[in-house]
C-alpha positions in Angstrom: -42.5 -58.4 356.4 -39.0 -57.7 355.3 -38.5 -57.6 351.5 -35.4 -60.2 350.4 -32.5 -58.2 349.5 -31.5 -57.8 345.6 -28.2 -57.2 344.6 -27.5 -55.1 341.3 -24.5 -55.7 339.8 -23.4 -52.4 337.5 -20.1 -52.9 335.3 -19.3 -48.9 334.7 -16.9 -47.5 332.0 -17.0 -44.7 330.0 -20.8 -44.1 330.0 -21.0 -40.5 331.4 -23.8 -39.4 329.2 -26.2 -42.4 330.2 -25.8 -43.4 333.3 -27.3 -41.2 335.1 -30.5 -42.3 333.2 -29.7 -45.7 334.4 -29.0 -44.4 338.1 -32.5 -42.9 338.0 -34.4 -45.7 337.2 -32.5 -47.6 339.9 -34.2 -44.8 342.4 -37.5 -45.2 340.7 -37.7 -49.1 341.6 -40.8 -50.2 343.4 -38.3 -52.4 346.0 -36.9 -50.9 348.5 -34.2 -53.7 349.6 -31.7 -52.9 347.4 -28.1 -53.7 347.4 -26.1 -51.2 344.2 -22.7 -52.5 343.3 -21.2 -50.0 341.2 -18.0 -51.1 339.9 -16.2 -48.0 338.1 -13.4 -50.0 335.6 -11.4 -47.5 335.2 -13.6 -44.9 333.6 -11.6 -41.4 332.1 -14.8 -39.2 330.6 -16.0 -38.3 334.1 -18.5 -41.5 334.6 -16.9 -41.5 338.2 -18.1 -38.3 339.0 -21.4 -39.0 338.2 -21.1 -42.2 340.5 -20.1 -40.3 343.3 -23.0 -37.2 342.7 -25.5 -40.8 343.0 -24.0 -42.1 345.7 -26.3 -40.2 348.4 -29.2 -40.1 346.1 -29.1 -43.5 346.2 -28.5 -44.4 349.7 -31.5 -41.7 350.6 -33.5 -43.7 348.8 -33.1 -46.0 351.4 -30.6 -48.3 349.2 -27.1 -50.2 350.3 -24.1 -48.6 348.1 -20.8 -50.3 347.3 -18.8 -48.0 344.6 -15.9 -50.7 343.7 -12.8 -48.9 341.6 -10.4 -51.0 339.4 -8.2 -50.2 336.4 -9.6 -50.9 333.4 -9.6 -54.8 333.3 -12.5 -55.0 330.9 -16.5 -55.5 331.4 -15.9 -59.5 332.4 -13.7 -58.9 335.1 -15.6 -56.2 336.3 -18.7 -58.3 336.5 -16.8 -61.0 338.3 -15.6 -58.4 340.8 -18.8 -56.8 341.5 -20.5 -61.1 342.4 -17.3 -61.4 344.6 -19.5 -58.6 346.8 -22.9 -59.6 346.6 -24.7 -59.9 349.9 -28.4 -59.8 348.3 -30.6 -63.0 347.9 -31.1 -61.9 344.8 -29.1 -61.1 341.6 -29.7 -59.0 338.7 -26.3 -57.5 336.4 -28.2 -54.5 334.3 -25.8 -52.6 332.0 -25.1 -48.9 333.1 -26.3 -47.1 329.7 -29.6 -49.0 329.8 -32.8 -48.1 331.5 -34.8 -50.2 333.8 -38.9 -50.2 334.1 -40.1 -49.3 337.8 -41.1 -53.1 338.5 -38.5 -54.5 336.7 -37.0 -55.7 340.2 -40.3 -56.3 342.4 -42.2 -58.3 339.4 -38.9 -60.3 339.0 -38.8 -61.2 342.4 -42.1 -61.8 342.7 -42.2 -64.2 339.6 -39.3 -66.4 342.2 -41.4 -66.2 344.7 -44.2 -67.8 342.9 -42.0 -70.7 341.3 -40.0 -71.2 344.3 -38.1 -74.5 343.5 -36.5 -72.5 340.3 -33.7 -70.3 340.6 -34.0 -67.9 337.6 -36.5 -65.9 335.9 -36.1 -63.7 332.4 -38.4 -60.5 331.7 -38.6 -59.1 328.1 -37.0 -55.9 326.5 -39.2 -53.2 325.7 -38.5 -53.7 321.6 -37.7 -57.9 322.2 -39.1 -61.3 323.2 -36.7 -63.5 325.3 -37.8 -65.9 322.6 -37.0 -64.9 319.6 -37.5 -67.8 317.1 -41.3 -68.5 316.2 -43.5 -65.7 317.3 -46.7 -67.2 319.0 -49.4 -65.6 320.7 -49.2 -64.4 324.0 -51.7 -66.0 326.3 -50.3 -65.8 329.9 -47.6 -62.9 331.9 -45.3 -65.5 333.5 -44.8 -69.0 332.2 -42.4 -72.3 333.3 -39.9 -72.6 330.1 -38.6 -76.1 330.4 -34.9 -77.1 329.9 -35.7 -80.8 329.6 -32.7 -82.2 327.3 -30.9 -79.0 328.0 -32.6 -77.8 324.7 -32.3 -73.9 326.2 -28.7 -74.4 326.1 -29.4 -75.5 321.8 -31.8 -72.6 321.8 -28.7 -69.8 323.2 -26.6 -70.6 320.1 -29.0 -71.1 317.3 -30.5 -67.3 318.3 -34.0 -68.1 320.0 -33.0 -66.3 323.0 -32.3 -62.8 323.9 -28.9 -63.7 325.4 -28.5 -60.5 327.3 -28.1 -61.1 331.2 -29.4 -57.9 331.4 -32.8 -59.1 331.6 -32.4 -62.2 334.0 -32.7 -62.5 338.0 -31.2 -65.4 339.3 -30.8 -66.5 343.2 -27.9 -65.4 344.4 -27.0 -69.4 345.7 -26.1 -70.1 342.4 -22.9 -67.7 342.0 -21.8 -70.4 344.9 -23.6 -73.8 343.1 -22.2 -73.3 339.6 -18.7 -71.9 340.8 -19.3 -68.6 338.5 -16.3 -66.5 340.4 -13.7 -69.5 339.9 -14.3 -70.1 336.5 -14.7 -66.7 335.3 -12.5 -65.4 332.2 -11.2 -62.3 333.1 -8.7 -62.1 329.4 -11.7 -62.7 326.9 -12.9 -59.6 327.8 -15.2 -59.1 324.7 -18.2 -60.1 326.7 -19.4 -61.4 329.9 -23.1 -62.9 328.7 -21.8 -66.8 328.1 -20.2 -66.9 331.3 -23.7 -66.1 333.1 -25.8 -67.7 330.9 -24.1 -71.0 330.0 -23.3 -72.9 333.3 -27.3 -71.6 334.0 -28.8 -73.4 331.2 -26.3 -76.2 331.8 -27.6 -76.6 335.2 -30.7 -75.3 335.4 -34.2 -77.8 334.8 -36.3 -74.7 334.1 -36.4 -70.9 333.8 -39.4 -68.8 334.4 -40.4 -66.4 331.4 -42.0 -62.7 332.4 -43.5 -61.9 329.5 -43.5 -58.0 330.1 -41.0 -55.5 328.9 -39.3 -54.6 332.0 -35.7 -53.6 330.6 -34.7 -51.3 327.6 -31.8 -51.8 326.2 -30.1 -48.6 324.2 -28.4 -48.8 321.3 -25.7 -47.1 320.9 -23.9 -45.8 317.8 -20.5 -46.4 318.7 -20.6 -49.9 320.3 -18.7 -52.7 318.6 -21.9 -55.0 317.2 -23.3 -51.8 315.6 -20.3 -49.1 314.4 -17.5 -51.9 313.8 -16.5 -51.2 309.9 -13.4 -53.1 310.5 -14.1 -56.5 309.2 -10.5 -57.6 310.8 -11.7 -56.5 314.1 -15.4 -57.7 313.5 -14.3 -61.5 313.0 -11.6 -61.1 315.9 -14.8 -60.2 318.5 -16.7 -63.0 317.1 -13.9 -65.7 317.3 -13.4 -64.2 321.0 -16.9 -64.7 322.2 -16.5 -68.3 320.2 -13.9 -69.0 322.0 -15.1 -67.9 325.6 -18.0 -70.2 325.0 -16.4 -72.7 324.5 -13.8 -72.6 327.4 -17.0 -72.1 329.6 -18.4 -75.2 328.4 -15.5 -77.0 329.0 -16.0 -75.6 333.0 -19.4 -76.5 333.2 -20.5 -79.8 330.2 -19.3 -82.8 331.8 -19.7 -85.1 328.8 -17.3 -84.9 326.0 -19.7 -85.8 323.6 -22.0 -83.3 324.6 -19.0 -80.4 325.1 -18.3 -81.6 321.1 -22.2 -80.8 320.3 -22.3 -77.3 321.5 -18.9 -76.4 321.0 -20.3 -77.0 317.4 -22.8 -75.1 317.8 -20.5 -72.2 319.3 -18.6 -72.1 315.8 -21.9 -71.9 313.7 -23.2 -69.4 316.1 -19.9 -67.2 314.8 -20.6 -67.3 311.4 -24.2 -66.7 311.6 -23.1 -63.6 313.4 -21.1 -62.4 311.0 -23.0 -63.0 308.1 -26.0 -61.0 309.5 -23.6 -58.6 310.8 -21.9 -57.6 307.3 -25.6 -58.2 305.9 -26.4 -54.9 307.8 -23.9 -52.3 306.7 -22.9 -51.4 303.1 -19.6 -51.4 303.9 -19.0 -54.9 304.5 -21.4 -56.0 302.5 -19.1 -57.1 300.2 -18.4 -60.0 302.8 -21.5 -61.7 302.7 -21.3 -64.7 300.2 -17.6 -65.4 301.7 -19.1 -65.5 305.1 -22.0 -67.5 303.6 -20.2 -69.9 302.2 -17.7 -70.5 305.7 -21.5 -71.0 307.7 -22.4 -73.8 304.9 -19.0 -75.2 305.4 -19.3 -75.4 308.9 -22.7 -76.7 309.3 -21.2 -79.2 306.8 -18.2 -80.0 308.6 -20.0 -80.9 311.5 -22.5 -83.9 310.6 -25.2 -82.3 311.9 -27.4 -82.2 309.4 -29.4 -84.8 307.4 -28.0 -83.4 303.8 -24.7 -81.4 302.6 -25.4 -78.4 301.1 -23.8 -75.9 298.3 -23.2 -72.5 300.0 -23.8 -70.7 296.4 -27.3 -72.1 296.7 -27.8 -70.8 300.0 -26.7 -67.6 298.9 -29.0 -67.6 295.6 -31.6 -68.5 297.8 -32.3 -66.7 301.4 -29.4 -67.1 303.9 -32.4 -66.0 306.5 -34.1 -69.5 305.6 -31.8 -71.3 305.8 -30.5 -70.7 308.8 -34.1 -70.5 310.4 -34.4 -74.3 308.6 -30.8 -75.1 310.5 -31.9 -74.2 314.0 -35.3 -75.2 313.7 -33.9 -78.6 313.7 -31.2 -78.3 315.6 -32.9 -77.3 318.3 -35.8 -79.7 317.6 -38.3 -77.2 316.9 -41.7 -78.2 315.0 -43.5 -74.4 314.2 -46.3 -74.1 313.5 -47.1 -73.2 310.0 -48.6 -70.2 309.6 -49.4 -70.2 305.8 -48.1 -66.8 305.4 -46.4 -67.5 302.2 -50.0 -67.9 300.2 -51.3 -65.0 302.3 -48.5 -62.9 301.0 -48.3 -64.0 297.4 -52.0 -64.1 296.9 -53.0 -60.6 298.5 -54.7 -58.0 296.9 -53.3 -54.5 298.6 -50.2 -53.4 299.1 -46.9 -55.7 301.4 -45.9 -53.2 304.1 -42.0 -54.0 306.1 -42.4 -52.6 308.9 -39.3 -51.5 310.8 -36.0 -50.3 309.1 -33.2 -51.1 312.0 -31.0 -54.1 312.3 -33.4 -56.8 311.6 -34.5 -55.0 308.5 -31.5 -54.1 307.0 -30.0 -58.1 308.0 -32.9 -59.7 306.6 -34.8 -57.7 304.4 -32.7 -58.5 301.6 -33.3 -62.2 301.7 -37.4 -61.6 301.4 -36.6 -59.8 297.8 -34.5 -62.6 297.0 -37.3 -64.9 297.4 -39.7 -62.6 295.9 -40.9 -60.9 298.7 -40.6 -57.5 297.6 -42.8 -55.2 300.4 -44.0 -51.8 298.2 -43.5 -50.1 301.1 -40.9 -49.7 304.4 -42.3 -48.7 307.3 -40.1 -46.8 310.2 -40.8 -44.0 312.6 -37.3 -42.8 311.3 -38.7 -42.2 307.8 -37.4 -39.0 305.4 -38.7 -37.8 303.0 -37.2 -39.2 299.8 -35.6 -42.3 302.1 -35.0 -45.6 300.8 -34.2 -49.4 302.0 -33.2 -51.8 299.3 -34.9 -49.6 296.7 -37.9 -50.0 298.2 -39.7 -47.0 299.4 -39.6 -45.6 303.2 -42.2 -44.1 304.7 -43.9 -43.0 308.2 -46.6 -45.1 309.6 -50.1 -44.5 308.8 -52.1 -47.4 310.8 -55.4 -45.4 309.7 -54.6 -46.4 306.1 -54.4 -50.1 306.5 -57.1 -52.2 305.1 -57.8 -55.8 305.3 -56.3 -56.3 301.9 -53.0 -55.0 302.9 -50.4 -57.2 304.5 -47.6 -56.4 306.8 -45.1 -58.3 308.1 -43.0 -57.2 311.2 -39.2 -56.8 311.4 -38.7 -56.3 314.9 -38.9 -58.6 317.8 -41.4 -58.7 319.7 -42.6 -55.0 319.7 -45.9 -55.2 322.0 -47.1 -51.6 321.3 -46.2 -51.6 317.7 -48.0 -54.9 317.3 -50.8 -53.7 319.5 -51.6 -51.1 317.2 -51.5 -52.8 313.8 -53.4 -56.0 314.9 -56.6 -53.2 315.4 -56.8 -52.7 312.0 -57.7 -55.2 309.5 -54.6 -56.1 307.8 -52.9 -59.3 307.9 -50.5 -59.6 310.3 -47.0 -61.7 310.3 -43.5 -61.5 312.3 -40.7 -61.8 310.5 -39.9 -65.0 312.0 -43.2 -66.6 310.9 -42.5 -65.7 306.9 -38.8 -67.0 307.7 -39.9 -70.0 309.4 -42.3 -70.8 306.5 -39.7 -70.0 303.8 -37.1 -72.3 305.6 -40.1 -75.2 305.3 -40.5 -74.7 301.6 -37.1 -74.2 300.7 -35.1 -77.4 302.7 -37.9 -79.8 303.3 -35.3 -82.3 304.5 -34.9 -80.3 307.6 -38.3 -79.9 308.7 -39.2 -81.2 312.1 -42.2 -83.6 312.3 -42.9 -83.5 316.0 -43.7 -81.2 318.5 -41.1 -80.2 320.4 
C-alpha cells in the first residue's frame, strides 16, 4: 500500500553550520513519501551550497526535491512561498537548524490516521511538553486535546503551549480551508508561528497530542529571543508579533467581541514576554519592575479580571505567580493542587533547582522572593566556583538524593531528566506545580473552582 505523501516545508537563511544536521535527519526518516521544499531566502554564508550538495542525497533516498530561491523577504514569506508548492497530503514546516527524530514523520502520520476526522496533530520537543502550564502525569502516548470554547486558542497566548509550528502536522486541505496563502503577512516578518497556528485553533474542534519528543529544537546564541541586549529592538519584535496576531485574528475571529478578547490577550501576551525576557539577562534587568508594572496595567486595563491590582505588589511579590494566577483563570484552568508549598517549607534535607537555562534564570528569582531559596542549582553546565542568584551551582549527583531532599524542576517537560530523579526517593515538583500553588496562595480571588 502506498504511503500518503508529506510535504516538508524548510524556510533556509543563513544556517550553513546546521543544516546539514537538519538535512540528515530528513534522510534518516522512517517514511519514504516524502516531498522536501527547500526554500533558500536569500542566504549569503554558503547555506545554498549546502542545499545543492543535499539535493541528490536526498532524492536517492527516494525523496521528491523542490529547492525554491527568493531574495531575502524574510522567514514569513518564505513559509508562505514554500505552501504555495505543496503537493503532499500532509504538512509539516520544521526549521532548518533543528533536528528531527527518525519517526518524527511516520508516528505523526500515523497518530492522523488513527483520529481520522481531525486535521492536526502536535508531538513534543525533546527538552518540552506541548503543554506547558500544569505538569501532570503522563498516562497515555497520543491523546484527543479538545478545543471546545476555543479555549486552545486562550491557552496559545497565556503560554500553555509550545507555540512552535515546528512540532505540528496538519492535513494539507487546510492551507485551502482556512485560506493560509491569502491571508499571509509577508511585512511582519518577525515570525511566521501565529499565522499557522491561529486560524488552526480558531477553526479546529480538536488537536491530537503525541506525547513523545520527536523534534529538538537548538538554541542558538545569536537568535533574537536569546542574544537581543537591545531593549529598543527587544520591545519592537514583541510589539511586531503583537501586532501580527492580531491582524491574523482579524482574518480568521468572526465575532468582534471575541476578536476584542484575544486581541487582549495578544497585548498581555507582549508584556509577559518581555518581562520574562529582561528577567533573564543582567543586562536588562534593570527593566523588570517597568515592564512589570505595564503587564499590571494592562491586565487592568482590560476588565478581565475579578480585582485591580498594584504592579509594586506584584513585583514585591512573584511576577511568576501572578501571571500563572492570571492565565490559570483566563483560560479557565482549575489545577490540581499539589501541596508542594508544605512539602517544600516543611522538608528536612536540602531544596535542589534543577536546571540553570532560560526558565531558571526567568523564574528563579521569583521562588527566593517568596522564600523559596533552593541550597543548591543543579545544571549539566556546572563550573566549578559557578553561581545563580547566589545560590550555589553544581553538577548532578542523582546517587546523592535522599527522600528528605526536595527538588523542583526548571525545565519543561524533560522525560529523561525526570525519569532519572523520580528513581530516587526525593520529592519531586515541576516548576509549574510550585508556581501554580504559589499563584493559589497569593491571589485567592483568581482561583478557579471548577474543572476545566
Amino acid at each position: 500500500m502506498m504511503q500518503p505523501k508529506v510535504s516538508l516545508v524548510v524556510s533556509c537563511y543563513n544556517k550553513v553550520n546546521y543544516i546539514s544536521g537538519m538535512l540528515d535527519s530528513v534522510v534518516a526518516q522512517k517514511w519514504d513519501n516524502l516531498e522536501i521544499i527547500l526554500v533558500n531566502d536569500g542566504s549569503t554564508d554558503g547555506t545554498r551550497v549546502v542545499i545543492g550538495q543535499y539535493e541528490e542525497k536526498l532524492k536517492a533516498r527516494g525523496y521528491e526535491v523542490t529547492i525554491l530561491d527568493q531574495g531575502n523577504q524574510g522567514v514569513a514569506a518564505a513559509v508562505r512561498n514554500g505552501l504555495m508548492l505543496v503537493t503532499g497530503e500532509f504538512v509539516c514546516i520544521p526549521d532548518c537548524d533543528d533536528l528531527l527524530h527518525e519517526e518524527y514523520v511516520s508516528a505523526m502520520v500515523k497518530a492522523l490516521n488513527q483520529f481520522s476526522s481531525v486535521n492536526c496533530v502536535v508531538c513534543d520537543d525533546l527538552r518540552n511538553r506541548w503543554d506547558l502550564g500544569y505538569a501532570p502525569e503522563i498516562s497515555t502516548e497520543t491523546s484527543l486535546v479538545s478545543n471546545y470554547n476555543r479555549n486552545l486558542l486562550t491557552k496559545f497566548f497565556m503560554g500553555k503551549l509550545l507555540t512552535s509550528v515546528a512540532v505540528l502536522m496538519f492535513r494539507a486541505s487546510l492551507i485551502y480551508k482556512l485560506h493560509l496563502i491569502e491571508t499571509f503577512i509577508t511585512n511582519l516578518s518577525a515570525t511566521q508561528e501565529p499565522q499557522i497556528w491561529l486560524p488552526i485553533l480558531a477553526s479546529e474542534d480538536a488537536i491530537i497530542h503525541l506525547r513523545r519528543p520527536l523534534y529538538s529544537y537548538i538554541v542558538r546564541e545569536n537568535s533574537i529571543v536569546t542574544s537581543q541586549t537591545d531593549i529598543h529592538k527587544l520591545y519592537q519584535y514583541a510589539e511586531s508579533r503583537c501586532i501580527l496576531s492580531q491582524n491574523t485574528l482579524e482574518s480568521c475571529i468572526g465575532s468582534k467581541t471575541q476578536f476584542n478578547f484575544y486581541s487582549k490577550l495578544a497585548t498581555i501576551s507582549k508584556y509577559a514576554f518581555m518581562v520574562r525576557r529582561v528577567s533573564r539577562s543582567p543586562h536588562l534587568i534593570s527593566y523588570k519592575e517597568y515592564y512589570t508594572n505595564q503587564f499590571v496595567r494592562v491586565v487592568n486595563d482590560t476588565g478581565l479580571l475579578p480585582l485591580s491590582l498594584d504592579g509594586r505588589l506584584v513585583e514585591e511579590i512573584c511576577f511568576s505567580a501572578f501571571f500563572y494566577a492570571v492565565s490559570n483563570f483566563l483560560t479557565n484552568c482549575s489545577t490540581e493542587k499539589k501541596d508542594t508549598l508544605s512539602i517544600i517549607r516543611s522538608r528536612k534535607g536540602r531544596l535542589i533547582a534543577y536546571g540553570a537555562g532560560f526558565v531558571a534564570k526567568s523564574t528563579l528569582e521569583d521562588f527566593i522572593k517568596c522564600n523559596i531559596v533552593p541550597n543548591e542549582v543543579w545544571d549539566i553546565k556546572a563550573q566549578q566556583g559557578d553561581r545563580l542568584f547566589g545560590i550555589p551551582l553544581m553538577f548532578p549527583d542523582f546517587g546523592l538524593l535522599s527522600k528528605d531532599d526536595t527538588v523542583i524542576l526548571f525545565l519543561n517537560g524533560n522525560q529523561d531528566v525526570e525519569r532519572k530523579v523520580r528513581k530516587t526517593e526525593a520529592n519531586v515538583f515541576y516548576f509549574h506545580d510550585v508556581l501554580n500553588d504559589l499563584g493559589t496562595e497569593y491571589f485567592p480571588e483568581l482561583i478557579v473552582n471548577h474543572k476545566e
